[in-house]
Structure formats: structure tokens, C-alpha cells
VOLUMSE-230724 format. One line per 8 residues: their letters; for each residue x, y, z of N, C-alpha, C. Coordinates in nm, 3 decimals. Layout:
N
A> X,Y,Z,X,Y,Z,X,Y,Z | ...
//
This chain:
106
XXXXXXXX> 0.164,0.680,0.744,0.055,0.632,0.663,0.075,0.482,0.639 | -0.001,0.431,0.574,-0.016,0.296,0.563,-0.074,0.246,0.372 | 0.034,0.228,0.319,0.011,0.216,0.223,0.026,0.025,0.178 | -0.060,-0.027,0.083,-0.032,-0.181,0.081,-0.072,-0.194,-0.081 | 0.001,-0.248,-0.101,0.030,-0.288,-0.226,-0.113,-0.331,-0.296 | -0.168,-0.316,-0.361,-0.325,-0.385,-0.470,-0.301,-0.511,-0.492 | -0.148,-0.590,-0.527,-0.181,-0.700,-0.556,-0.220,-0.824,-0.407 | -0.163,-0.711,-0.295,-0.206,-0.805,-0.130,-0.329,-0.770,-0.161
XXXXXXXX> -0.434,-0.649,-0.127,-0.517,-0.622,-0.140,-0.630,-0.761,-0.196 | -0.591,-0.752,-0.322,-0.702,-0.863,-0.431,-0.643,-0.990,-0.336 | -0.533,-1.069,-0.348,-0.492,-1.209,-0.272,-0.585,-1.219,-0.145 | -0.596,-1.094,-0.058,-0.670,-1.129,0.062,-0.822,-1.127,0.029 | -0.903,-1.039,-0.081,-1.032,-1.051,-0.090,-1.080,-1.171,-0.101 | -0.980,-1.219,-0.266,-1.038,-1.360,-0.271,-0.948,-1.451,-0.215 | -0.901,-1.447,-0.062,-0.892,-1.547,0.006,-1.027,-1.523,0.126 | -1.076,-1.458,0.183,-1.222,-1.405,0.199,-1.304,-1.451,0.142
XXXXXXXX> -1.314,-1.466,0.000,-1.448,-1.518,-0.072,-1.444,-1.689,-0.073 | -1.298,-1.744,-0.057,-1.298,-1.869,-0.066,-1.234,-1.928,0.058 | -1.224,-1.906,0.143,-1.145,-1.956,0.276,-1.284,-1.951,0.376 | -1.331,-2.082,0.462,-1.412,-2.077,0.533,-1.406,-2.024,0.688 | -1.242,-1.952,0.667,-1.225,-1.924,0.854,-1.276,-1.729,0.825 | -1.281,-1.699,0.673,-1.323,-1.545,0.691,-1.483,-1.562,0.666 | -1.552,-1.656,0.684,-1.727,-1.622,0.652,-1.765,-1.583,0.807 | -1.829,-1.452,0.714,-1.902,-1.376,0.842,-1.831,-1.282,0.943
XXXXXXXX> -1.687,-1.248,0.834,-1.576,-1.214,0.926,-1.581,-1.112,0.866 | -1.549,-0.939,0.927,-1.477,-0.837,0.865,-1.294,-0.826,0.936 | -1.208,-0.825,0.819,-1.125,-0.783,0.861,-1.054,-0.652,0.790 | -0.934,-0.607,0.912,-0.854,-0.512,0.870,-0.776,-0.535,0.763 | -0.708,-0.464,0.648,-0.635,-0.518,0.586,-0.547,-0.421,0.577 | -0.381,-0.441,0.573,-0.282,-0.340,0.559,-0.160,-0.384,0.567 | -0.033,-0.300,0.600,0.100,-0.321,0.627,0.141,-0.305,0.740 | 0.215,-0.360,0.794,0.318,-0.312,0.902,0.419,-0.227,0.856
XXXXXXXX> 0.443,-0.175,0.704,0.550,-0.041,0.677,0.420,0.092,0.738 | 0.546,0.134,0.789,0.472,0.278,0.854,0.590,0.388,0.764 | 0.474,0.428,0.630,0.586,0.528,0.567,0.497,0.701,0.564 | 0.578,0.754,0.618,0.475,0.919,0.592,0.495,0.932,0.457 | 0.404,1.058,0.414,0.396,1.057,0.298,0.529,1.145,0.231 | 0.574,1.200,0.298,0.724,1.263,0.267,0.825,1.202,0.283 | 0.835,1.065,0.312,0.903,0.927,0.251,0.826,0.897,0.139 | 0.764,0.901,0.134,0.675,0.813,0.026,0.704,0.919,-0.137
XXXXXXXX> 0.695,1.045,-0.115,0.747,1.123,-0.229,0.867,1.107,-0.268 | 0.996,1.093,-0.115,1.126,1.082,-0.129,1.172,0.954,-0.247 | 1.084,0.886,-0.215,1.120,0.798,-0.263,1.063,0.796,-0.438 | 0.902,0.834,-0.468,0.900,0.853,-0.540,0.974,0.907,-0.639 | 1.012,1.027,-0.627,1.114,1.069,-0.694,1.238,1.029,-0.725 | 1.302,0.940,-0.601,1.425,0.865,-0.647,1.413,0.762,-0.797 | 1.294,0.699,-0.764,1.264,0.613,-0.800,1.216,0.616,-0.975 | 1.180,0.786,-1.006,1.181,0.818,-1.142,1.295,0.875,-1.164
XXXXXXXX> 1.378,0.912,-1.100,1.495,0.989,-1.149,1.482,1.131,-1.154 | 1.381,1.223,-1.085,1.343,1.317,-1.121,1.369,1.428,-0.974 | 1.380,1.518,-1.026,1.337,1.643,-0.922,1.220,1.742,-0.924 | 1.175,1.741,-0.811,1.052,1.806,-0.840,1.016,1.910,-0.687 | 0.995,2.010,-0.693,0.964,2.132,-0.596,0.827,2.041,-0.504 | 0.897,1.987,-0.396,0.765,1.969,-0.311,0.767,2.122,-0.211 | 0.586,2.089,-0.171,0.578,2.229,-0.111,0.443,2.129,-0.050 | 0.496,2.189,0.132,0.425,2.139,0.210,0.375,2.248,0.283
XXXXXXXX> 0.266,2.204,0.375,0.161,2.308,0.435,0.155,2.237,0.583 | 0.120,2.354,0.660,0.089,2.339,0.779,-0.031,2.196,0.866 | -0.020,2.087,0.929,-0.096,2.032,0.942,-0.257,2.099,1.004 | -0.357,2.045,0.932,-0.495,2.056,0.950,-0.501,1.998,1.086 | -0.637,2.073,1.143,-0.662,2.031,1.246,-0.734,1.914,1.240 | -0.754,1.814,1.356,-0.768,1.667,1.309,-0.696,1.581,1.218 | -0.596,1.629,1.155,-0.538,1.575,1.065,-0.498,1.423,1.113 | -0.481,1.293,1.047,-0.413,1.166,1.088,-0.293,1.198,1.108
XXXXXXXX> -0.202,1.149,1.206,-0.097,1.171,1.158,-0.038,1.028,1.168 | -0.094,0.970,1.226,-0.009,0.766,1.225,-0.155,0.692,1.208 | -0.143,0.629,1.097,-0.244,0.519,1.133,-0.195,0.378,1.122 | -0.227,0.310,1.192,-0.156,0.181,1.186,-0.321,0.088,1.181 | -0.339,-0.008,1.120,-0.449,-0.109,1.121,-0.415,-0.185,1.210 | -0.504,-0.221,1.302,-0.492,-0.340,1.392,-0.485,-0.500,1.256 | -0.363,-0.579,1.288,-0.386,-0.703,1.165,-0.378,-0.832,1.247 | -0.421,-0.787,1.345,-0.414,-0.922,1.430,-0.504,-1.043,1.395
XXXXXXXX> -0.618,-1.008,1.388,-0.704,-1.093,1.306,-0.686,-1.117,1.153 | -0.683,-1.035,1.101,-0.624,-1.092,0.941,-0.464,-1.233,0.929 | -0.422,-1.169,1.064,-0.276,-1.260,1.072,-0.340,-1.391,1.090 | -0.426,-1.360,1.229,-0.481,-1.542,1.285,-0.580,-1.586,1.211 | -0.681,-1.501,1.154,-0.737,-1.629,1.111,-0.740,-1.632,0.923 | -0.668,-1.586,0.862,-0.640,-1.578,0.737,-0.478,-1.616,0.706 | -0.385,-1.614,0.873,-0.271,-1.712,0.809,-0.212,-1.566,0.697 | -0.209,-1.426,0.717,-0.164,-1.302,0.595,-0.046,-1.261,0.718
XXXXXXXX> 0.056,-1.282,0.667,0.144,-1.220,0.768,0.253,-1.122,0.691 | 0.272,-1.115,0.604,0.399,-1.083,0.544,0.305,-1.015,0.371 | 0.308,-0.908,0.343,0.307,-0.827,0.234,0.359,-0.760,0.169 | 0.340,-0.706,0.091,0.499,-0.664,-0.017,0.538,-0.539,0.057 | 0.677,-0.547,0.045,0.728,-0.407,0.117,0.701,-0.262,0.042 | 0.713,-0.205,0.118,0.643,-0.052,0.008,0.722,-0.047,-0.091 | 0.886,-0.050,-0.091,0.967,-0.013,-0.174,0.944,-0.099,-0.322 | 0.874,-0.227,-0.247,0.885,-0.290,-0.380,0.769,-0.291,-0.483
XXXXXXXX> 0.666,-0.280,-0.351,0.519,-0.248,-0.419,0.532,-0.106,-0.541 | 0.637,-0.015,-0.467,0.617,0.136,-0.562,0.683,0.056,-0.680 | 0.824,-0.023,-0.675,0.832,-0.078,-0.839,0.792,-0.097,-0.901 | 0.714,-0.236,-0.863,0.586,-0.268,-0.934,0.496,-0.167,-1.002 | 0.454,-0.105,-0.921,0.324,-0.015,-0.940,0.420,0.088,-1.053 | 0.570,0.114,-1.086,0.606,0.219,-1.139,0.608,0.104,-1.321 | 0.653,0.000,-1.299,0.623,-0.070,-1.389,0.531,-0.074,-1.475 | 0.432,-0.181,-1.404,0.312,-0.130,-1.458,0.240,0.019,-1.510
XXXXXXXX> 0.270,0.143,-1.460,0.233,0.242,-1.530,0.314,0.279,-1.627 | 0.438,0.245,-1.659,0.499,0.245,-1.757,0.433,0.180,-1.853 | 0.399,0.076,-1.875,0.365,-0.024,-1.973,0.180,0.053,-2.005 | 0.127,0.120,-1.947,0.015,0.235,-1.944,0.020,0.360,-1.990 | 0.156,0.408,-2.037,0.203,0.552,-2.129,0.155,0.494,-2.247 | 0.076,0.603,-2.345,0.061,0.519,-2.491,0.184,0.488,-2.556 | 0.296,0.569,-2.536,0.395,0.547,-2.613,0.437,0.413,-2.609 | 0.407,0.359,-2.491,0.436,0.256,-2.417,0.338,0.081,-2.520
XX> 0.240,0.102,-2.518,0.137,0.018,-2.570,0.157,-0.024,-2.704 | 0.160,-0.135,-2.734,0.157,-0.172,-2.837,-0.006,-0.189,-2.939
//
């Protein structure tokens, strides 16, 4: 799967809304981490400290099983080469929902 961090996400829109090499341009936007989603739990869970009963199922037919975005164009003509690595993006993102528990809120 292809997961990318929200804060690349927003940086590339509004470099799109204000950069004159993306007018009139659609591009791909994504990562070069290629994490399945049973890394992506593995890690989750490391990452709270927790254990938790995953329970997986047989793949669907048609199912994705790799998607990778072509970023060749986002690279050349937006100059986006390098985005947050997953591991660090899940910090972040575990951060921030911390500070989103009410207990949490001031």
C-alpha cells in the first residue's frame, strides 16, 4: 500500500495552487515506502505499546495488492522528491491524536 503522510499531502496542494510549473497540471501524489497493511498494523501496535488479536481474511477477488503511484511528474516538475517516511509520519500522526483524547485537551 501506499500510505503518505497529510502534512506532504497539504505542502504539495498548495505548492499546486501557487507554483506556475503545476497550472493546468494533474499530478500523482504519494510515497516511495511500499508498506502492506500488516506492516502497517505491526507497527501500529509497536508503536502504542499494545497487543491486540489481528484476524485476517482471505484476499477478495480483484483485490489491490501493490499499488505504487507513478511520481515522476510530481518529482520533475514540482521539484517533491523526498516525503516523510511512514515510520515517522505514524509518530506524528500518533502525537497529534494524543493531544485529541479529551483527557488530553486543555
Amino acid at each position: 500500500m501506499n500510505f503518505v503522510y497529510v502534512r506532504d499531502v497539504a505542502r504539495i496542494i498548495v505548492q499546486c495552487l501557487t507554483d506556475r510549473n503545476a497550472l493546468d497540471e494533474v499530478f500523482n501524489v504519494g510515497s516511495k515506502d511500499d508498506v502492506t497493511v500488516e506492516e502497517a498494523v505491526k507497527r501500529l501496535v509497536s508503536l502504542f505499546d499494545t497487543s491486540i488479536k489481528v484476524e485476517t481474511e482471505p484476499m477478495r477477488t480483484g483485490e489491490t495488492i501493490h499499488f505504487r503511484p507513478n511520481l515522476h511528474k510530481m518529482e520533475q516538475k514540482l521539484g517533491c522528491k523526498s516525503m516523510t517516511p511512514f515510520d515517522e509520519g505514524l509518530q506524528e500522526t500518533m502525537k497529534w491524536y494524543q493531544t485529541q483524547r479529551p483527557d488530553n485537551r486543555s
